[in-house]
C-alpha positions as CSV (number, residue, x, y, z in Angstrom):
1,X,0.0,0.0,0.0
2,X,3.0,2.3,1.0
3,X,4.4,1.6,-2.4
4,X,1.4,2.6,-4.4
5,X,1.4,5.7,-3.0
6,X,5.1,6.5,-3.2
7,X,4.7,5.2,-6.9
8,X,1.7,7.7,-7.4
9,X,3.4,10.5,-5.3
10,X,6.2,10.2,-7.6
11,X,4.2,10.4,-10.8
12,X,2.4,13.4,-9.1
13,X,5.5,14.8,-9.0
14,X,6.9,14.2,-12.3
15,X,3.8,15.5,-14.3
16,X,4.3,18.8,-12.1
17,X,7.9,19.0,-13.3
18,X,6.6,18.3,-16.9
19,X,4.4,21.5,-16.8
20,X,6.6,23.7,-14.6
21,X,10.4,22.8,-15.5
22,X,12.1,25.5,-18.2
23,X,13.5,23.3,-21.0
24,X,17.7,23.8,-21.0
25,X,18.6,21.6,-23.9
26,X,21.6,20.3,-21.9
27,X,20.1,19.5,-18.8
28,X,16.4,18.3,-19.0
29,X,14.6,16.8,-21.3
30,X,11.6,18.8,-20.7
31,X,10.0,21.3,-23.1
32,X,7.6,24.0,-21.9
33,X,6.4,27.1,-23.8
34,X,7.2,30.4,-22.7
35,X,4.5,32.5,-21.3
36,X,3.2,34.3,-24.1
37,X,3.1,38.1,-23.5
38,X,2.0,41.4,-25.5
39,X,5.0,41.5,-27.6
40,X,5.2,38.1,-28.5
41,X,1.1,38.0,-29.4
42,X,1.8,40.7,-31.7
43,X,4.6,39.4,-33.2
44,X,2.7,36.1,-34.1
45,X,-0.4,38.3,-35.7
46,X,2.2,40.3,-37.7
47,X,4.2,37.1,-38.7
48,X,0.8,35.6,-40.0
49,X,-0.4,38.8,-41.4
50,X,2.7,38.9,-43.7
51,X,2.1,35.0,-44.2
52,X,-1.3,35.6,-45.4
53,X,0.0,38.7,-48.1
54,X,-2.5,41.3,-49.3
55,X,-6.0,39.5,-48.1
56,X,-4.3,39.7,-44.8
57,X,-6.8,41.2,-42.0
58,X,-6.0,41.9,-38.3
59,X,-9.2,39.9,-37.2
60,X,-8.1,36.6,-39.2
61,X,-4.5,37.0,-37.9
62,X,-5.6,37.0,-34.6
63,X,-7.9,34.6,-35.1
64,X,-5.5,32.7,-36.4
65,X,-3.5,32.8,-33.8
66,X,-5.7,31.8,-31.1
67,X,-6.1,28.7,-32.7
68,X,-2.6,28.1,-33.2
69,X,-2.1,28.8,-29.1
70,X,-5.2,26.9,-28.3
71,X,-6.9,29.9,-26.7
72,X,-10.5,31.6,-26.8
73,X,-10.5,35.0,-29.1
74,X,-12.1,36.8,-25.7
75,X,-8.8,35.8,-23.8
76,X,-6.7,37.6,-26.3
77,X,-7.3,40.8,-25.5
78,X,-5.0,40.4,-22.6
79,X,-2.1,39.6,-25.3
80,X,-2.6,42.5,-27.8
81,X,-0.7,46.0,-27.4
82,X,-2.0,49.2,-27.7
83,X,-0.9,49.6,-31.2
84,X,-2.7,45.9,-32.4
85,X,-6.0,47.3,-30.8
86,X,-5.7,50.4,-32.2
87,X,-5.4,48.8,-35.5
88,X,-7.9,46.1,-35.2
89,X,-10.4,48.9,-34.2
90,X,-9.5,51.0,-37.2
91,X,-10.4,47.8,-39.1
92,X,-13.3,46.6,-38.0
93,X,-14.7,50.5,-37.8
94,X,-14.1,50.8,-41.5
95,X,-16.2,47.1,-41.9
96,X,-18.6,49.1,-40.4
97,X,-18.5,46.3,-37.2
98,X,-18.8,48.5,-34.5
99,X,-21.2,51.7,-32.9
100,X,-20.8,54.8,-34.5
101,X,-19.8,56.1,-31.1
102,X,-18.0,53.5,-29.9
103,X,-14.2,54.1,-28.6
104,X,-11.2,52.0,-28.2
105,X,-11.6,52.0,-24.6
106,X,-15.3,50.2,-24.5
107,X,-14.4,48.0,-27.1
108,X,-11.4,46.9,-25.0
């Protein structure tokens, strides 16, 4: 019974490493993402916004790239710099998408 538990303990622990543990190439053989911030977001719409050539749109970028980081459009919001916002609102304002009156601020 003792030995379960130290077995499960032990696999406890190992998952936590699996999801916690920096990857260093030379000393472990995990591999974790870094934690995405505004920079790198915007860097990944612009990257697929020069992928996608002249049809490119902020909207599908970001899209895009949601799906790519397996996370829920709303959630991004967090991720995009001023600049990105300013430029998806300036797009979807000229699709006629939003309120006449509506600001950067409520829409964000």
């Amino acid at each position: 019974m003792n030995t379960q538990r130290n077995l499960d303990a032990l696999r406890a622990a190992h998952r936590v490493c699996e999801l916690l543990c920096v990857a260093d190439n030379k000393t472990s053989v995990f591999n974790v993402e870094p934690v995405l911030n505004k920079e790198d977001f915007t860097n990944r719409v612009l990257q697929k916004m020069s992928e996608q050539g002249e049809c490119a749109s902020y909207m599908d970028s970001i899209i895009s790239v949601c799906n790519d980081l397996q996370i829920e459009p709303e959630e991004s919001k967090a991720y995009m710099s001023e600049a990105l916002k300013n430029n998806l609102f300036s797009e979807a304002q000229a699709a006629n998408l939003l309120q006449s009156k509506m600001t950067t601020n409520q829409l964000f």
